[in-house]
C-alpha positions in Angstrom: -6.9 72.7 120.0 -3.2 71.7 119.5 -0.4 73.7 120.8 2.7 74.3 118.9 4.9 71.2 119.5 1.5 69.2 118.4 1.1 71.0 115.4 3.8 70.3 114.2 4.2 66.5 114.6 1.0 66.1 113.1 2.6 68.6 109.8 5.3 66.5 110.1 2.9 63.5 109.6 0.4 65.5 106.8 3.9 66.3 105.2 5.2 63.1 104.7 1.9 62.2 103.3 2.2 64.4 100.4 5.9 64.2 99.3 6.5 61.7 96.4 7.3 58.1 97.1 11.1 58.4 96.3 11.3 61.5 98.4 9.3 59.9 101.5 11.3 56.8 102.2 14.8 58.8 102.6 13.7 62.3 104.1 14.6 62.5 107.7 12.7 65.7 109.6 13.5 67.4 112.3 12.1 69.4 114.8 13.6 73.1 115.0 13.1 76.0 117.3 15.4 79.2 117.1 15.5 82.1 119.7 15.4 85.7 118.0 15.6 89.1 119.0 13.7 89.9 122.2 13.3 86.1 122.7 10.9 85.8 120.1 10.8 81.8 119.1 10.7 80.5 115.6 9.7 77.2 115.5 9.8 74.8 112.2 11.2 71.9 110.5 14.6 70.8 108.8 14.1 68.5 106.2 17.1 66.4 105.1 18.5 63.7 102.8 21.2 61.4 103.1 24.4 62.9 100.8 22.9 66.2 100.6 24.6 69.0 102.8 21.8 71.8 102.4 19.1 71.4 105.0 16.0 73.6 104.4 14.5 74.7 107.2 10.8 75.9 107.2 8.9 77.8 110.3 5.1 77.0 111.1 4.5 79.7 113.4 2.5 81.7 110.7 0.9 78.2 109.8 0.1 78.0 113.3 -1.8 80.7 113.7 -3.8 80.1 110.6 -4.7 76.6 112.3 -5.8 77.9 114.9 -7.8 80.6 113.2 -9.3 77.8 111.4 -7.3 77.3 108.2 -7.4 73.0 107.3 -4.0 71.2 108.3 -4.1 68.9 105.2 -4.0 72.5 102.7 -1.0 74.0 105.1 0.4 71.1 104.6 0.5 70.8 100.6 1.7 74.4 101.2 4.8 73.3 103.4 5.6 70.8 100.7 5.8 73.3 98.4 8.2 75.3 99.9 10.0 72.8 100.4 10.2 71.7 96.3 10.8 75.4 96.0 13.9 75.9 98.7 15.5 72.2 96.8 15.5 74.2 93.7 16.9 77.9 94.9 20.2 78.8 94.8 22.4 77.8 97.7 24.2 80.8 99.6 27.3 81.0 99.2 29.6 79.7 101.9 30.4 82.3 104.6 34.1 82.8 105.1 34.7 83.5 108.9 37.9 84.7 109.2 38.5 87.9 110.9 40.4 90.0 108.2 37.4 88.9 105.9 34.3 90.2 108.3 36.3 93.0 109.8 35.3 95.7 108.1 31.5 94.7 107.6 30.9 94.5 111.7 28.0 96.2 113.1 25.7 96.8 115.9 22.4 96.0 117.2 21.7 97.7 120.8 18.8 95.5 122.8 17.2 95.5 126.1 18.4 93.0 128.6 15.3 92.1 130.2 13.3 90.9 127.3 16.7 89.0 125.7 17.4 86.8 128.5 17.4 83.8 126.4 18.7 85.1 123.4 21.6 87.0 125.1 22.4 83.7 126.9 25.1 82.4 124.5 25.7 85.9 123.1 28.8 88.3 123.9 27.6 91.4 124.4 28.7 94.9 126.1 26.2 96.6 128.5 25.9 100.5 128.0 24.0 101.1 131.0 20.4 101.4 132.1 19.2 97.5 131.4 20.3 98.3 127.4 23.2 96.3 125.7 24.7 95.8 121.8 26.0 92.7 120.3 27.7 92.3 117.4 26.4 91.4 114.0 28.4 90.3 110.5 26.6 92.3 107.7 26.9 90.1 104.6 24.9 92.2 102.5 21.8 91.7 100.5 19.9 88.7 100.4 16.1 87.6 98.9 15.7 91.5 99.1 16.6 91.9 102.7 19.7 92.2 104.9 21.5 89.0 105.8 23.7 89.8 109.1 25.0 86.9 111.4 24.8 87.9 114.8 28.1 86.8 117.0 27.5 84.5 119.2 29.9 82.6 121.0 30.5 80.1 118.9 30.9 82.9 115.3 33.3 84.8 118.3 35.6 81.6 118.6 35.6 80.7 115.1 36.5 84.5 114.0 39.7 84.0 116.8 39.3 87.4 119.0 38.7 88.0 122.2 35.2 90.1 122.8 37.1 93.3 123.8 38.6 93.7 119.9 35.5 92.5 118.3 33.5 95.2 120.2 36.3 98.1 118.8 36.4 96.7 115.9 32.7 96.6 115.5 32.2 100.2 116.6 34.5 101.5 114.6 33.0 99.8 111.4 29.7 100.6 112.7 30.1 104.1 112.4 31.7 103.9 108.6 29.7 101.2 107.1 26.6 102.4 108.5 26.8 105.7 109.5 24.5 107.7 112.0 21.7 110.1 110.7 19.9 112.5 112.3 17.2 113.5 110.3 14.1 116.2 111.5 11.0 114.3 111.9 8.9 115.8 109.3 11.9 115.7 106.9 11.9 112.1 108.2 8.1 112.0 106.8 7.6 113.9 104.2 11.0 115.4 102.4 12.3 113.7 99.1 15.6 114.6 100.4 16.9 114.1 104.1 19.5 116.1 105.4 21.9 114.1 107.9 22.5 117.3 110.5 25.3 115.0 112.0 27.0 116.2 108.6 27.3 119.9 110.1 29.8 121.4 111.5 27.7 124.3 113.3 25.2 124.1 115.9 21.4 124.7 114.6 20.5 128.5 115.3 17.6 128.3 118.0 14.7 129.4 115.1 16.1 126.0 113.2 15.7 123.4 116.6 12.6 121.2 115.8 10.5 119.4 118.6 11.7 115.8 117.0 13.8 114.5 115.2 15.0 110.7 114.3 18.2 109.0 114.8 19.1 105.9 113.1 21.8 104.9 110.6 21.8 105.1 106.7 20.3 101.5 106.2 17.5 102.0 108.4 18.2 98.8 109.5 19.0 98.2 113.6 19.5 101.9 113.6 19.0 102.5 117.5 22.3 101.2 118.0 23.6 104.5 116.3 22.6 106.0 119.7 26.0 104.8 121.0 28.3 105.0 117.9 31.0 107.1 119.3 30.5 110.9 120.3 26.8 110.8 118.1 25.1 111.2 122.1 27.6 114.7 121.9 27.4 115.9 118.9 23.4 115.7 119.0 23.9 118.0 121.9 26.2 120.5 120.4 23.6 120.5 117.5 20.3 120.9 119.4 22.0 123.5 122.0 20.6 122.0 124.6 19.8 118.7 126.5 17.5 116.0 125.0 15.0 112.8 125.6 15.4 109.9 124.1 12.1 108.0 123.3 13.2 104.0 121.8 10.6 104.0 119.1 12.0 100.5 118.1 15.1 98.7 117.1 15.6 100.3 114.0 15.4 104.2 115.4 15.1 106.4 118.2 13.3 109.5 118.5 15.3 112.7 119.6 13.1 115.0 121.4 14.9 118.6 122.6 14.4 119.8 126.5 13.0 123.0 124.5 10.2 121.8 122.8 8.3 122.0 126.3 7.3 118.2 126.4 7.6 116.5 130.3 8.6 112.8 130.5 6.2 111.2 132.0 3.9 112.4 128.8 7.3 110.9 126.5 7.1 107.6 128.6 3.4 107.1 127.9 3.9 107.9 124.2 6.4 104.8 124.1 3.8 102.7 126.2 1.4 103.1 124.1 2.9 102.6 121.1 5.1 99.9 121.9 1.4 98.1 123.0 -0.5 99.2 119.9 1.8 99.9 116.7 5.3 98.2 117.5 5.6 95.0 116.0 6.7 92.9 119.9 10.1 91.5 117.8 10.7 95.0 116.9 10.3 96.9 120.2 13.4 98.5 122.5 12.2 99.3 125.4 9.3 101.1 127.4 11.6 103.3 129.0 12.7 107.1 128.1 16.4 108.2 128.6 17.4 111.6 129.3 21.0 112.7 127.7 22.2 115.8 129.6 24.5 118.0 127.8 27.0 119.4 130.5 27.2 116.5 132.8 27.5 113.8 129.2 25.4 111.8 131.1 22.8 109.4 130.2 19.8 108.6 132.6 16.6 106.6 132.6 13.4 108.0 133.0 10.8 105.4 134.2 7.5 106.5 133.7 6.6 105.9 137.4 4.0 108.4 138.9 6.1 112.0 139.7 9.7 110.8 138.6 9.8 111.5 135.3 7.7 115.2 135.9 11.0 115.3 138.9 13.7 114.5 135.8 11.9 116.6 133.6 11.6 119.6 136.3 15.6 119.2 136.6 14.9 118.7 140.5 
C-alpha cells in the first residue's frame, strides 16, 4: 500500500487526468504539508495558474485514509477535481490587514502543551506558564464558512504586525479577557440548563450548600477556551468562589474541568479520568494534556499532578 507522499503524486497524476484540456496544460501543482496544533500534519495540494494570485489548496489526508480503507483512487480523484472547480468559483477572502492598531483589539489566546508542539511551536513566539504548558497568540478575524478564522502569530505575522513578543503577549491578554471572556459554568448547567450562569460574574463567594463537584471553565465562544485558565486573576477568583482549593483536569483545548478539594475526589483517580479520555473520546488534535494541576488557594500556586503511582494520592493527602 502507498504511504502518504505516494498517494499523493499518484492524485496528482489521477488529477491531472480529469481536469479539462485548457485547464491541464497551464496548472502547475504543488506538494503541501502544514503543521497544526499538537503537530498534527495536513498534507495536500496547491493548485495554481499563471496570472491568477489565489492558490487553492486541498488536503488528502481524509482521502488517504479512505484509500487505504479501500475507497478507488480514480473516484477520489474526480472528487478532488471537484473541489477544486468549486474553491475557483467561491468567494475570495478578503485581504487581511496586518497592522497592529487593526488586530489589536481582536488578539487572543490558545494555551498548548510543549511536549506534543515541538514542531509547531518551532517558529512560534510563545510564553511558557509553567508545568510543560504555554499560549501563543492568535488574530481572531471572525466568522468564516461557519467557523472561526484566527491566524495564529508566528514569527513571521509577529514581524509584520511590528512589536516585540512582550507587548503582543499584554496586548493579547488583555483582549483575551474582553473579547472572549472567561466562564465558569456548573457542569450540569454546562449539560443540561437552557441558560448558563457565568459565576465569574459574582461578586460573592458560593455559600458551601451551592459548591458543586465540577464545574467547566472556558470562554464565551467555546472556542480554545482552556487558555481562559490563565486570563488574569480567573485561577483567583475561582478560588474565592469555590472557598476552597481546586483540580484542574485539561479535558481539551477548548475547556478545563474545575473540580473542588471538597467534592472528596483523589488525583490519581482525576489523572486516570484524563487518560482515559484523552485515549478514548478526545479527538488527538484536540487534546491538552494527560496531566492534572492542582491550584492552591493560600499559597496562589499552581502545581502538576502526574498520575505516577502514590504522588498524586501524596498531593491530594496535602502531604
Amino acid at each position: 500500500m502507498m504511504n502518504i507522499n505516494e498517494f499523493i503524486e499518484r492524485m496528482k497524476a489521477e488529477v491531472r487526468e480529469c481536469l479539462p484540456d485548457d485547464v491541464y496544460q497551464e496548472i502547475i501543482i504543488d506538494n503541501v504539508e502544514i503543521v497544526k496544533m499538537n503537530d498534527q500534519k495536513l498534507y495536500g495540494m496547491t493548485f495554481k495558474m499563471p496570472g491568477v494570485n489565489a492558490a487553492p489548496t486541498l488536503y488528502v489526508n481524509e482521502m488517504y485514509e479512505a484509500y487505504k480503507d479501500g475507497a478507488d483512487i480514480g473516484y477520489l480523484a474526480g472528487e478532488m477535481v471537484n473541489m477544486y472547480s468549486a474553491s475557483r468559483n467561491a468567494v475570495a477572502p478578503p485581504e487581511v490587514d496586518l497592522s497592529y492598531d487593526s488586530v489589536k483589539d481582536k488578539l487572543t489566546v490558545r494555551l498548548l502543551e510543549k511536549s506534543r508542539n515541538r514542531e509547531f511551536l518551532a517558529n512560534m513566539p510563545y510564553v511558557s506558564v509553567g508545568h510543560g504548558l504555554a499560549v501563543i497568540a492568535d488574530i481572531n478575524m471572525g466568522e468564516d464558512r461557519g467557523g472561526e478564522w484566527r491566524i495564529a502569530v508566528n514569527n513571521n505575522v509577529l514581524e509584520s504586525l511590528g512589536v516585540d513578543k512582550e507587548q503582543l503577549f499584554s496586548d493579547a491578554m488583555s483582549s483575551a479577557k474582553v473579547y472572549d471572556r472567561a466562564e465558569l459554568v456548573d457542569m450540569t448547567s454546562a449539560l443540561f440548563a437552557p441558560e448558563k450562569e457565568n459565576l465569574l460574574n459574582r461578586d460573592a463567594p458560593l455559600a458551601p450548600e451551592e459548591v458543586g463537584s465540577m464545574y467547566v471553565l472556558t470562554n464565551e465562544s467555546g472556542s480554545l477556551g482552556a487558555a481562559a485558565l490563565f486570563y488574569p486573576d480567573v485561577k483567583e477568583k475561582t478560588a474565592e468562589l469555590l472557598g476552597s482549593d481546586y483540580y484542574i483536569l485539561p479535558s481539551s483545548i477548548h475547556e478545563v474541568i474545575i473540580v473542588p478539594d471538597s467534592a472528596g475526589i483523589n488525583g490519581k483517580e482525576l489523572c486516570d479520568m484524563v487518560k482515559q479520555a484523552n485515549r478514548t473520546v478526545v479527538d488527538e488534535k484536540d487534546i491538552l494534556s494527560d496531566n492534572v494541576y492542582h491550584y492552591s488557594m493560600g499559597e496562589r500556586t499552581l502545581d502538576k499532578i502526574s498520575g505516577e503511582p502514590g504522588l498524586a494520592d501524596r498531593v491530594a493527602e496535602g502531604r
